[in-house]
N, CA, C and O atoms as a printed pandas DataFrame, in Angstrom:
     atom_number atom_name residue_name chain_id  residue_number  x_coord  y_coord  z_coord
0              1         N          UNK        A               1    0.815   -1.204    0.000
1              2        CA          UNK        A               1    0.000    0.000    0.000
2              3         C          UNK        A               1    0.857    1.266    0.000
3              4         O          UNK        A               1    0.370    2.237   -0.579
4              5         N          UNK        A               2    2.321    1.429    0.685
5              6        CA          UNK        A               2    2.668    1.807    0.523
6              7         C          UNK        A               2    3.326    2.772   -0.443
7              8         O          UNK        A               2    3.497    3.990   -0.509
8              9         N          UNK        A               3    3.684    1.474   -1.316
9             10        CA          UNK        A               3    3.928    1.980   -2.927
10            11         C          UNK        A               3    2.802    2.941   -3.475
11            12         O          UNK        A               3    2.942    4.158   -3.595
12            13         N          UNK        A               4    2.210    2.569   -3.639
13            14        CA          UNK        A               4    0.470    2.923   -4.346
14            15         C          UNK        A               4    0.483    4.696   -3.596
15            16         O          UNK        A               4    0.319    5.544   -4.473
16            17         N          UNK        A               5    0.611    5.149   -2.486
17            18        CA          UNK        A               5    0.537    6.260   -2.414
18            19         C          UNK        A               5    1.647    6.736   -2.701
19            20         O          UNK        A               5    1.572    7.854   -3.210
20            21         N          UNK        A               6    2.668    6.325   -2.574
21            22        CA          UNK        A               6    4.047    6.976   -3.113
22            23         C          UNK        A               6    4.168    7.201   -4.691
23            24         O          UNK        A               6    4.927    8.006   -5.232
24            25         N          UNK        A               7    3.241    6.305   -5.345
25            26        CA          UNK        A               7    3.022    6.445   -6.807
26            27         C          UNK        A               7    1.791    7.353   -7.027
27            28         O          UNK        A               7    2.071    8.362   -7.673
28            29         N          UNK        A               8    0.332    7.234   -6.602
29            30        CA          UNK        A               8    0.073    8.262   -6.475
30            31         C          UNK        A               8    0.502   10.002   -6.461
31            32         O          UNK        A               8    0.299   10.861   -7.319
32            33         N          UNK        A               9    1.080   10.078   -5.297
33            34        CA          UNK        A               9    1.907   11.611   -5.341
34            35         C          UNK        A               9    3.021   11.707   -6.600
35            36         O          UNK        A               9    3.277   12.724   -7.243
36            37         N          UNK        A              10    3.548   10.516   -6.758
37            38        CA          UNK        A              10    4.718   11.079   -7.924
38            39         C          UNK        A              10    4.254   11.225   -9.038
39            40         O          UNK        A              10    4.884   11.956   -9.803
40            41         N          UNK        A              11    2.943   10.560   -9.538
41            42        CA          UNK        A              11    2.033   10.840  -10.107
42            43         C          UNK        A              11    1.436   12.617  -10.694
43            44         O          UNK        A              11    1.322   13.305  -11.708
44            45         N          UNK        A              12    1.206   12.640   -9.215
45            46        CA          UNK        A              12    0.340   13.839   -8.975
46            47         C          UNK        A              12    1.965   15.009   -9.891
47            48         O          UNK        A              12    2.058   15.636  -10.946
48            49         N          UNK        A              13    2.820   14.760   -8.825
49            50        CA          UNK        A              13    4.001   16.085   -9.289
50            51         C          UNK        A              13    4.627   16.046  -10.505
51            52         O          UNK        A              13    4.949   17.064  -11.117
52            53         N          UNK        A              14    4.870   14.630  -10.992
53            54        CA          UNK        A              14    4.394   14.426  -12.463
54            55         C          UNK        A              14    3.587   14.897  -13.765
55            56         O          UNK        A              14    4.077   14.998  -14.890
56            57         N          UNK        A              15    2.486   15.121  -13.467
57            58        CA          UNK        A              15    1.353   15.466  -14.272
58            59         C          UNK        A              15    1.995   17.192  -14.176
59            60         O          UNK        A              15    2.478   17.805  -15.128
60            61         N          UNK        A              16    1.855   17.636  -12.971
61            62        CA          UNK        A              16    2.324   19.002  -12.956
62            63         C          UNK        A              16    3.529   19.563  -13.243
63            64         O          UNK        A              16    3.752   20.756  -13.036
64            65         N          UNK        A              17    4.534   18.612  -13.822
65            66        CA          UNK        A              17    5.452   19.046  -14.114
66            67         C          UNK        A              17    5.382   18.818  -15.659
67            68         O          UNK        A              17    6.126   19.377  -16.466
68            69         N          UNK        A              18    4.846   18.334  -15.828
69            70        CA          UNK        A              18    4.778   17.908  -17.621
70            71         C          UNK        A              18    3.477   18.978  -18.305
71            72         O          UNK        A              18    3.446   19.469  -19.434
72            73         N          UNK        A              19    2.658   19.092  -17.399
73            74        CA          UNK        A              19    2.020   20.341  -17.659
74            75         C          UNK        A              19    2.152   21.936  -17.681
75            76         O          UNK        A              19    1.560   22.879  -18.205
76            77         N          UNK        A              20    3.324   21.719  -16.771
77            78        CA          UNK        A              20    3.831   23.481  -16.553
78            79         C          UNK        A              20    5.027   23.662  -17.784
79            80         O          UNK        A              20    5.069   24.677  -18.480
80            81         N          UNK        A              21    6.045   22.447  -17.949
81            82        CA          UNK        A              21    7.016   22.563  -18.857
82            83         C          UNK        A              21    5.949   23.220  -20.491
83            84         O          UNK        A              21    6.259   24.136  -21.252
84            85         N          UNK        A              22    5.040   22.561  -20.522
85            86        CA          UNK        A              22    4.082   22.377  -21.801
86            87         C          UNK        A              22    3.787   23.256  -22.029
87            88         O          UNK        A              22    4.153   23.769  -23.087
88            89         N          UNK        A              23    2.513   24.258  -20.672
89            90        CA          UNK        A              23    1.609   24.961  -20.986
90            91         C          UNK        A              23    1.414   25.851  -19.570
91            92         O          UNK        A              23    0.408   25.989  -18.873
92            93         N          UNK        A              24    2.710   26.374  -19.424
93            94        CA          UNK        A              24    2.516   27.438  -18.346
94            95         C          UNK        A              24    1.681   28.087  -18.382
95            96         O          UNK        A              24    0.902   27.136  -18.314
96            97         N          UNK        A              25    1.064   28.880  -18.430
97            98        CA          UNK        A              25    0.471   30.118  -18.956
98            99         C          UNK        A              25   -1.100   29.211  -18.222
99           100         O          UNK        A              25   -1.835   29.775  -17.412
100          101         N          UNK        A              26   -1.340   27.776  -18.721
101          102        CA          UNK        A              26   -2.408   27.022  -18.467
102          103         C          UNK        A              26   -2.317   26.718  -17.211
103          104         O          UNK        A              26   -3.365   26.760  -16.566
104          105         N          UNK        A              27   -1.329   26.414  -16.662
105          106        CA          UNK        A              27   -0.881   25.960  -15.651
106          107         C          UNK        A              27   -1.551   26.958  -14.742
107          108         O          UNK        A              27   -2.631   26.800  -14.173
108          109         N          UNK        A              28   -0.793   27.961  -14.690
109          110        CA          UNK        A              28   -1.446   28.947  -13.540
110          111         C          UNK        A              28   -2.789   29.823  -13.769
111          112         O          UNK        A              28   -2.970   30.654  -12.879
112          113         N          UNK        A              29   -3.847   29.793  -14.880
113          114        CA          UNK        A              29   -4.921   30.459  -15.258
114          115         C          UNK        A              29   -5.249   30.479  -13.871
115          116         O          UNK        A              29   -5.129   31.524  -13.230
116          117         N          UNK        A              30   -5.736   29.200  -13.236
117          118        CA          UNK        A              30   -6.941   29.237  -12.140
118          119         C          UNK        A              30   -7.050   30.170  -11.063
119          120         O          UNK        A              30   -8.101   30.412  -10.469
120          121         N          UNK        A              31   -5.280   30.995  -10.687
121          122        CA          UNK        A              31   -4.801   31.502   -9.515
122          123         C          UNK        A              31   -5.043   33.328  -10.358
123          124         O          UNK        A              31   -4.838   34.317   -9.654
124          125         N          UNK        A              32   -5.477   33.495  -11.854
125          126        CA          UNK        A              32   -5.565   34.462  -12.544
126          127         C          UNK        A              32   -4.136   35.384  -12.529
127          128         O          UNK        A              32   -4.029   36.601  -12.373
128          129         N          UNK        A              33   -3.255   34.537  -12.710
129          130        CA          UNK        A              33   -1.861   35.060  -13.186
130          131         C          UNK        A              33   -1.996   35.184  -14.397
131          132         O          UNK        A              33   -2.835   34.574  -15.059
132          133         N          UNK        A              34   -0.762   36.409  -15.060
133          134        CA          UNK        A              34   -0.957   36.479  -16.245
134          135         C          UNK        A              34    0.611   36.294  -16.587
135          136         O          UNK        A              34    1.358   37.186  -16.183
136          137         N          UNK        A              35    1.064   35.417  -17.161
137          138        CA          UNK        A              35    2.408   35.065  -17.822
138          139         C          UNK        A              35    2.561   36.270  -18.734
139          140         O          UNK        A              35    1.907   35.936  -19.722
140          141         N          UNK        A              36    3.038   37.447  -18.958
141          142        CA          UNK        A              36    3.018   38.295  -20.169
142          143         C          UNK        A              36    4.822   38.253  -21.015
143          144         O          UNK        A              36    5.137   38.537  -22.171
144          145         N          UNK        A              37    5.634   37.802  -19.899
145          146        CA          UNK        A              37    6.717   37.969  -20.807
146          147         C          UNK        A              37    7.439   36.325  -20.408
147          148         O          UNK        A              37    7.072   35.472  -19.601
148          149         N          UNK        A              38    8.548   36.364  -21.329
149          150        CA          UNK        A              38    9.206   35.131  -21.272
150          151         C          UNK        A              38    9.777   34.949  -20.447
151          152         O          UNK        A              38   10.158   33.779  -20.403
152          153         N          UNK        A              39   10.225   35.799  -19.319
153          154        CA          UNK        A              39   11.001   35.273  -18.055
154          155         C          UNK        A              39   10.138   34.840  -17.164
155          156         O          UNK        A              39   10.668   34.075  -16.358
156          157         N          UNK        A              40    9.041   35.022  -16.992
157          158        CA          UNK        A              40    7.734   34.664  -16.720
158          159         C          UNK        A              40    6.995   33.218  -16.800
159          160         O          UNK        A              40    6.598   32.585  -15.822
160          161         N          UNK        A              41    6.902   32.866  -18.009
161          162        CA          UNK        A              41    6.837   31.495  -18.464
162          163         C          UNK        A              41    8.256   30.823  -17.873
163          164         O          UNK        A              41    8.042   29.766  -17.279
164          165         N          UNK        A              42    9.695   31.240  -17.921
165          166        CA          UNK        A              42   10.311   30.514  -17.647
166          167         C          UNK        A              42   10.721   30.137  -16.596
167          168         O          UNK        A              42   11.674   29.376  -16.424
168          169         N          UNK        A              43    9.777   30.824  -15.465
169          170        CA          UNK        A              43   10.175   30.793  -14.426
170          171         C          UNK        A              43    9.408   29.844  -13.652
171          172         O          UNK        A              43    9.854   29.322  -12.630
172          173         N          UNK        A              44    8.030   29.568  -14.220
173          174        CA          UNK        A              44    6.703   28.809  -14.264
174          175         C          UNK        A              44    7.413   27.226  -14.614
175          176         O          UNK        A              44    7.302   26.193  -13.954
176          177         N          UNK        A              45    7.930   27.389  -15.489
177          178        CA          UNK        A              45    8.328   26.048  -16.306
178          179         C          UNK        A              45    9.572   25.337  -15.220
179          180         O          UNK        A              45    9.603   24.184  -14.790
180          181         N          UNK        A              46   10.382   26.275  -15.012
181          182        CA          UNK        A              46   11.544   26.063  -13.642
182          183         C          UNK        A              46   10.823   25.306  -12.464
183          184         O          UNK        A              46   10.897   24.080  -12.381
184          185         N          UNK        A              47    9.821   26.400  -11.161
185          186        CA          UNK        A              47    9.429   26.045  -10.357
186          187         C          UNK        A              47    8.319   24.607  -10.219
187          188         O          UNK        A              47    8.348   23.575   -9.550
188          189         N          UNK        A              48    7.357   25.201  -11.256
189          190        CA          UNK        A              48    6.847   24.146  -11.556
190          191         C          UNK        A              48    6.910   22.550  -12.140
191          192         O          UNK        A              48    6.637   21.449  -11.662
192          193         N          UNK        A              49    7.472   23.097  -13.568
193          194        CA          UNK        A              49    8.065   21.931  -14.216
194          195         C          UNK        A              49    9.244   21.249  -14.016
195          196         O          UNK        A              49    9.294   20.019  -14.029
196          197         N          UNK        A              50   10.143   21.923  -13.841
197          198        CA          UNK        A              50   11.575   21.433  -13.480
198          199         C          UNK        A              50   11.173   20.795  -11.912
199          200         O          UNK        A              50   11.292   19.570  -11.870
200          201         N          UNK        A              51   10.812   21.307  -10.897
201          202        CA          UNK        A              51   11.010   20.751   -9.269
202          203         C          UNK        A              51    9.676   19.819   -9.643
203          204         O          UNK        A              51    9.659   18.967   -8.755
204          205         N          UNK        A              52    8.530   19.577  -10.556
205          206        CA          UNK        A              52    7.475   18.716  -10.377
206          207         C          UNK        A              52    8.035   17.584  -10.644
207          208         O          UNK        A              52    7.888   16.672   -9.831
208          209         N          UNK        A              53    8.828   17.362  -11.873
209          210        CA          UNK        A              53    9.512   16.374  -12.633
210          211         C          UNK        A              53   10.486   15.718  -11.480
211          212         O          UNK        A              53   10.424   14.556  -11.079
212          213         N          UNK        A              54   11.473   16.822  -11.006
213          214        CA          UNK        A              54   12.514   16.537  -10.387
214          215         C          UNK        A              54   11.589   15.633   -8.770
215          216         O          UNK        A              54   12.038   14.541   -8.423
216          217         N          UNK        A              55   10.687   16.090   -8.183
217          218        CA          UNK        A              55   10.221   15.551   -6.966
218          219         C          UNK        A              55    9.489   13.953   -7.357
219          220         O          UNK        A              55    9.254   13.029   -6.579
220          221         N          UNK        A              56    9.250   14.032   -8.807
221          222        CA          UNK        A              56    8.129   12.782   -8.997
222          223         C          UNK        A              56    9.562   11.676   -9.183
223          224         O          UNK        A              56    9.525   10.501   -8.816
224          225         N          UNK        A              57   10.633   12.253   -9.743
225          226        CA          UNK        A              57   11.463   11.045   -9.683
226          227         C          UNK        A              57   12.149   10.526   -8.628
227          228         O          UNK        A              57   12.562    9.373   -8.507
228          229         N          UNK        A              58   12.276   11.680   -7.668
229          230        CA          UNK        A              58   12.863   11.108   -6.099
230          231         C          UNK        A              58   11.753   10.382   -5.973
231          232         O          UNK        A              58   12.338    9.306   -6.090
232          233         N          UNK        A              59   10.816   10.120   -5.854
233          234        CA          UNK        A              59    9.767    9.532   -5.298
234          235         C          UNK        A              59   10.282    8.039   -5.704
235          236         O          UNK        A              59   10.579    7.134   -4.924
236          237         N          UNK        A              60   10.312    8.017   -7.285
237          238        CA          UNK        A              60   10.607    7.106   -7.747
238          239         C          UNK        A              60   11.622    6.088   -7.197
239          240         O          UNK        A              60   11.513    4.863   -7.251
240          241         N          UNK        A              61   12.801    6.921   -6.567
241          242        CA          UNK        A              61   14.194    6.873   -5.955
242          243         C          UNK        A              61   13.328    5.861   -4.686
243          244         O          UNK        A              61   13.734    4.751   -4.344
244          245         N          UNK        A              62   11.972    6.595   -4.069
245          246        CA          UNK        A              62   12.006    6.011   -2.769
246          247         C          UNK        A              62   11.324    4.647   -3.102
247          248         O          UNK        A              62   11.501    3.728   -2.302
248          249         N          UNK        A              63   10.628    4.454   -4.114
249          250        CA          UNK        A              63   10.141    2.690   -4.231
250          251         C          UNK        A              63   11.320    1.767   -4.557
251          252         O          UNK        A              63   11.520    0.553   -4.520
252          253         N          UNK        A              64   11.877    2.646   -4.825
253          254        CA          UNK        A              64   13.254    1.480   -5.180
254          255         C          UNK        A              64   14.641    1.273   -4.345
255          256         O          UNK        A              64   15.625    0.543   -4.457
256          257         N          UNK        A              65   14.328    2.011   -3.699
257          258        CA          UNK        A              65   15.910    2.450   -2.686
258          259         C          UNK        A              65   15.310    2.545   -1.062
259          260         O          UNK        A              65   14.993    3.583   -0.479
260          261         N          UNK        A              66   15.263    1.337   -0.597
261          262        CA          UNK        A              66   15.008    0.861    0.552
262          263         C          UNK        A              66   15.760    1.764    1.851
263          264         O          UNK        A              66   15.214    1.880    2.948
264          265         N          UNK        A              67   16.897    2.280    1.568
265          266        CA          UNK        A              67   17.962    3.264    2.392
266          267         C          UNK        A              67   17.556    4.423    2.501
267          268         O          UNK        A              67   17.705    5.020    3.567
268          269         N          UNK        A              68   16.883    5.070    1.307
269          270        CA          UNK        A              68   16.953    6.296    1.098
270          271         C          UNK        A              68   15.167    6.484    1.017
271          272         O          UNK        A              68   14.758    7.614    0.746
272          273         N          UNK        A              69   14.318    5.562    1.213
273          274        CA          UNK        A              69   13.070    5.529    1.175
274          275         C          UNK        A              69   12.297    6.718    2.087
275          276         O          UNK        A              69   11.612    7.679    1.738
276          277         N          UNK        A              70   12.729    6.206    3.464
277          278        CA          UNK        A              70   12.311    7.262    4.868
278          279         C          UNK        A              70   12.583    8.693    4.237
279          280         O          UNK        A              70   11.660    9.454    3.950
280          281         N          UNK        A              71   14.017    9.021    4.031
281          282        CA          UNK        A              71   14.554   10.612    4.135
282          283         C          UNK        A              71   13.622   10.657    3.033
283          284         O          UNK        A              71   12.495   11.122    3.203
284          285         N          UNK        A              72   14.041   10.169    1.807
285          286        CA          UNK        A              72   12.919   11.218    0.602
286          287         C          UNK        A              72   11.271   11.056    1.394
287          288         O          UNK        A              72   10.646   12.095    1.606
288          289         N          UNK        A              73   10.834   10.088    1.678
289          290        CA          UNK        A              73    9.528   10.433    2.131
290          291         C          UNK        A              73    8.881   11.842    2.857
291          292         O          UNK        A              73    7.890   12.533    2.622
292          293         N          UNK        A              74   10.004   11.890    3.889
293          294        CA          UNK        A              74   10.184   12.904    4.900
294          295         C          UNK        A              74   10.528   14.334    4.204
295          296         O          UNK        A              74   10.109   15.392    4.674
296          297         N          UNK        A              75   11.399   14.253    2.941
297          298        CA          UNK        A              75   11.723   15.344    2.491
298          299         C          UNK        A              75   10.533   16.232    1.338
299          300         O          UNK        A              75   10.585   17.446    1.141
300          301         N          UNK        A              76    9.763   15.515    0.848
301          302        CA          UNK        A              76    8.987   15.648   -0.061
302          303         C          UNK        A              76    7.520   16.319    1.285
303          304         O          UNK        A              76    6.959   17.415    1.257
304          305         N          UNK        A              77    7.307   15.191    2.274
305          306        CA          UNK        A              77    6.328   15.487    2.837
306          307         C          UNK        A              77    6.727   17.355    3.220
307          308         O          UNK        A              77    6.094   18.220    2.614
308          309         N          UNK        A              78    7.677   17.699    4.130
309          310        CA          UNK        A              78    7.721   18.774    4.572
310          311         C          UNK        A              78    7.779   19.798    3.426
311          312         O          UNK        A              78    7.358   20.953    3.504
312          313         N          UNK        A              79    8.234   19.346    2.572
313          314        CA          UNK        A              79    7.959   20.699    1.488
314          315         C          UNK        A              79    6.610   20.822    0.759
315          316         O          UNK        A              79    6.227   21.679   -0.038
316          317         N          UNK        A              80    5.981   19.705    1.259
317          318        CA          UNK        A              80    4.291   20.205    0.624
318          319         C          UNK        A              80    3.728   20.946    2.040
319          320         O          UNK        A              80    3.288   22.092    2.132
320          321         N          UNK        A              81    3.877   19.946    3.105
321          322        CA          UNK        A              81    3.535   21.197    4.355
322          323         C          UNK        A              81    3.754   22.485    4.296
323          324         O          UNK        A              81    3.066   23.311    4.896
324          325         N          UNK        A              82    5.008   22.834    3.359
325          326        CA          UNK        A              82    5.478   24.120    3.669
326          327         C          UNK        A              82    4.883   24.950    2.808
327          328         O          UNK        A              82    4.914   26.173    2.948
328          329         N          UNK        A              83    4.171   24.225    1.650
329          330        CA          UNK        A              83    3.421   24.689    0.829
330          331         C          UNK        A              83    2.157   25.299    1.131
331          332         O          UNK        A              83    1.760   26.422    0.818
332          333         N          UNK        A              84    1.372   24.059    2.028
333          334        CA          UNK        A              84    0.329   24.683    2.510
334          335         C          UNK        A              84    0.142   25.401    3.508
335          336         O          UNK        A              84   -0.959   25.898    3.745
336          337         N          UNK        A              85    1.339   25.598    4.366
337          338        CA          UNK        A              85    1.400   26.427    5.380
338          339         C          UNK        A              85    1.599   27.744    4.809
339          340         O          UNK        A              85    1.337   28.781    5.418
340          341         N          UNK        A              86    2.106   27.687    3.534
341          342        CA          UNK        A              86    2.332   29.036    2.489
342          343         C          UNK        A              86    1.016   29.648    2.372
343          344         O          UNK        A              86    0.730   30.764    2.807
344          345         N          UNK        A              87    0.048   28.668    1.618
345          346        CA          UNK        A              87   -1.291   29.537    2.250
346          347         C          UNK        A              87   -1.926   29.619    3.213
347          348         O          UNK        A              87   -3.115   29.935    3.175
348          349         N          UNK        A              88   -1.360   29.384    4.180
349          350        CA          UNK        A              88   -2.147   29.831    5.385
350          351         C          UNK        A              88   -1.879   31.078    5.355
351          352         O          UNK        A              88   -2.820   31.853    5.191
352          353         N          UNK        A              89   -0.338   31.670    5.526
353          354        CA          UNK        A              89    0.404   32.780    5.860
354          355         C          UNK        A              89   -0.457   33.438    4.485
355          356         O          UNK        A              89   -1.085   34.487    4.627
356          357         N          UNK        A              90   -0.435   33.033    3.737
357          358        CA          UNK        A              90   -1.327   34.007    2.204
358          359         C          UNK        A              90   -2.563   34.461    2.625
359          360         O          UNK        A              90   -2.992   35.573    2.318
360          361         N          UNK        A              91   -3.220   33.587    3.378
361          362        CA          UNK        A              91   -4.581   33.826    4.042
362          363         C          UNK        A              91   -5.058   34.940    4.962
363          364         O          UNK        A              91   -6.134   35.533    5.037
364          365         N          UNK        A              92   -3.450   35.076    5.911
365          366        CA          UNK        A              92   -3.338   36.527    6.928
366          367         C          UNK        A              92   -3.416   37.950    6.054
367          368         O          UNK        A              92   -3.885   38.933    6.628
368          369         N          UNK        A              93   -2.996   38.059    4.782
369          370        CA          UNK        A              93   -2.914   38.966    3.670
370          371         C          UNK        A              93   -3.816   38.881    2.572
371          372         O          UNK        A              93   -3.670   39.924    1.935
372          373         N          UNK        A              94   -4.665   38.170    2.037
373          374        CA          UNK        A              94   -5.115   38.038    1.380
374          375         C          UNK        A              94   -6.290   37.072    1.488
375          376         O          UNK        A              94   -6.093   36.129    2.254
376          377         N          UNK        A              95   -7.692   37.125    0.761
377          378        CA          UNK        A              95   -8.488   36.294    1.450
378          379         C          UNK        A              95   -9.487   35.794   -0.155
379          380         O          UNK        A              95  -10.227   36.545   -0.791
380          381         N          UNK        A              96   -9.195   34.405   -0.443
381          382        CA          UNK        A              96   -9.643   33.694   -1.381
382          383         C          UNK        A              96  -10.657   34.194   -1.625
383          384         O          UNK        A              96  -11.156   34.608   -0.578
384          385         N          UNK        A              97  -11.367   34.426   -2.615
385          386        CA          UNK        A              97  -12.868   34.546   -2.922
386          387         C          UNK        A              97  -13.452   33.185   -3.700
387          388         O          UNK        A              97  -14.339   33.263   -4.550
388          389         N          UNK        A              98  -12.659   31.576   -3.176
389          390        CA          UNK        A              98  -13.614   30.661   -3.331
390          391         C          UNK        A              98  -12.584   29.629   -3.251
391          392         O          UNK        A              98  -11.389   29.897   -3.132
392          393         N          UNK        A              99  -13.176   28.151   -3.335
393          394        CA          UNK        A              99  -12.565   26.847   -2.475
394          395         C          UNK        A              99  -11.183   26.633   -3.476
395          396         O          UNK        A              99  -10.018   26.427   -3.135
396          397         N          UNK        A             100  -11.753   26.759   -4.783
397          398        CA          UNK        A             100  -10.942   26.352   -5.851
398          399         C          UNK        A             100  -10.343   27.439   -6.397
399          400         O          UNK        A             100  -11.132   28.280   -6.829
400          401         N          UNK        A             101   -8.762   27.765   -6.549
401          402        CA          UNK        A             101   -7.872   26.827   -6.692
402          403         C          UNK        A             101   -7.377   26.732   -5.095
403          404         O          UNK        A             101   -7.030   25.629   -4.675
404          405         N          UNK        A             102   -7.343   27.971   -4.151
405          406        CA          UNK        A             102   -6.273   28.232   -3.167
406          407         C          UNK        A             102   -6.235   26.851   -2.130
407          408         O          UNK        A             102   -5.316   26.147   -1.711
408          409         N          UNK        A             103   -7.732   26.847   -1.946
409          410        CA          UNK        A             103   -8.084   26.087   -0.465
410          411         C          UNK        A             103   -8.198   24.292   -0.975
411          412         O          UNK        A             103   -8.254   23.342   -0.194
412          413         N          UNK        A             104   -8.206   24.229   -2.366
413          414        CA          UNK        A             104   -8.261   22.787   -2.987
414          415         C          UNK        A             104   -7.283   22.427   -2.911
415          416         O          UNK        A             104   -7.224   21.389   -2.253
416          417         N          UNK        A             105   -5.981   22.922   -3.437
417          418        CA          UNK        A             105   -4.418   22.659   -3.351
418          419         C          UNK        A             105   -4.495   22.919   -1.591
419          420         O          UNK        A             105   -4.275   21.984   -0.821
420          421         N          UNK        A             106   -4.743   23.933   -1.235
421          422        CA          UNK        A             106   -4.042   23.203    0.261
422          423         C          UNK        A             106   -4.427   22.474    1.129
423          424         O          UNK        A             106   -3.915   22.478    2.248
424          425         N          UNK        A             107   -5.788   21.401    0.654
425          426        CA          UNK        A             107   -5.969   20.268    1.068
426          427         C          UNK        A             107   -5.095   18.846    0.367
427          428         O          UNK        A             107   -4.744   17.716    0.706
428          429         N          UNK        A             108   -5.039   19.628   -0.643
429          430        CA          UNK        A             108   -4.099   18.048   -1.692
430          431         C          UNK        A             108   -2.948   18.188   -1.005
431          432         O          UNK        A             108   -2.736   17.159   -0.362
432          433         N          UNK        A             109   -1.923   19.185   -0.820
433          434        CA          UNK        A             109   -0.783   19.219   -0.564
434          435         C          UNK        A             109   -0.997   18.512    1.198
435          436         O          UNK        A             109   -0.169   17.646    1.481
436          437         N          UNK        A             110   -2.159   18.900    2.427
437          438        CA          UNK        A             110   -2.063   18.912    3.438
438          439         C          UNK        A             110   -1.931   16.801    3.287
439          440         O          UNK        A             110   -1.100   16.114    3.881
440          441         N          UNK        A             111   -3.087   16.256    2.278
441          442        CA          UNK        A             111   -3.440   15.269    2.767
442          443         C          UNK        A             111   -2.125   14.129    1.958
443          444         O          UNK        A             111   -1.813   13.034    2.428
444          445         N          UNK        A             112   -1.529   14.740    0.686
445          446        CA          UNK        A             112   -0.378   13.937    0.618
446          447         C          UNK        A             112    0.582   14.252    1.526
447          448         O          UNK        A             112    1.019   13.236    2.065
448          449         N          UNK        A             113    1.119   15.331    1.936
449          450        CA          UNK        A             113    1.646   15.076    2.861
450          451         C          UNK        A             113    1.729   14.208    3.887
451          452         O          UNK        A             113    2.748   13.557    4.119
452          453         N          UNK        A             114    0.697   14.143    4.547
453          454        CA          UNK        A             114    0.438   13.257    5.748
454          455         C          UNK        A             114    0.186   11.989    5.119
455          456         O          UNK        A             114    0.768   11.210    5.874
456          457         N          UNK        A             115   -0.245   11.415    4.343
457          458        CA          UNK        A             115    0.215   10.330    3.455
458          459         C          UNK        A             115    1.481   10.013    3.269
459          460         O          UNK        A             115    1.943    8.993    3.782
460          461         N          UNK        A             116    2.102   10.705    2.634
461          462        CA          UNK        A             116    3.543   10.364    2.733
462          463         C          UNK        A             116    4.136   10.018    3.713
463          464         O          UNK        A             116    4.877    9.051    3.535
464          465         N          UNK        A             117    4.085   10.685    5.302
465          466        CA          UNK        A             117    4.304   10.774    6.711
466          467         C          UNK        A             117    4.439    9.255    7.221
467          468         O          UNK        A             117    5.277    8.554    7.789
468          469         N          UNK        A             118    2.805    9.115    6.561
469          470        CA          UNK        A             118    2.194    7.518    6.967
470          471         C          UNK        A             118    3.384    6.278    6.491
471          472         O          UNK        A             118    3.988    5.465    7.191
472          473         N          UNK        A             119    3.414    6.492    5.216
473          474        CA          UNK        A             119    3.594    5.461    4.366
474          475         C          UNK        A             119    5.252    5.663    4.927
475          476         O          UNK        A             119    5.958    4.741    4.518
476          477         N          UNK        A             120    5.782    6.387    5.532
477          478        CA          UNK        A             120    7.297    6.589    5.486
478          479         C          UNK        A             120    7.796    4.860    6.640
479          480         O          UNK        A             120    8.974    4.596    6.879
């Protein structure tokens, strides 16, 4: 079972990294960013695409690498925490006007996290 959520999430950062490399601009519509210049997109394609890609293959690292399984578990989990703790702190400044995108991602990020936690 383990596996299965660890594939799941690499899954998940996967999809988002192959989607931001692709179609930045798509990528962030929902949050009503506007990509207008190319350092812009490339910076989208970096954070997003480059660290989505790069996190879905550590993952990968952890179904297969029995040693290094725990730390990447542990390392992946706290940086989605830190994600959603990002909007919390966004929340003291700024205040969503609806569930989707802000408060949807920071249930996905809260509940793989703690998934990951589990499965570590």
């Amino acid at each position: 079972m383990d596996h299965v959520i660890v594939g799941v999430v690499a899954v998940f950062f996967a999809g988002m990294g192959v989607y931001a490399l692709a179609a930045p601009q798509a990528l962030v519509a929902p949050f009503r960013i506007e990509l207008t210049a190319g350092a812009a997109r490339n910076e989208v394609r970096a954070v997003y695409g480059g660290f989505g890609i790069g996190i879905a293959a550590l993952l990968g690292v952890a179904t297969t690498d029995p040693a290094a399984h725990s730390g990447i578990l542990l390392a992946v989990a706290v940086a989605l925490y830190g994600m959603a703790g990002g909007r919390l702190v966004g929340r003291l400044f700024d205040r969503p006007d609806a569930f989707y995108p802000v408060w949807f991602y920071f249930w996905i990020e809260t509940a793989a996290a703690t998934a990951l936690l589990a499965a570590r």
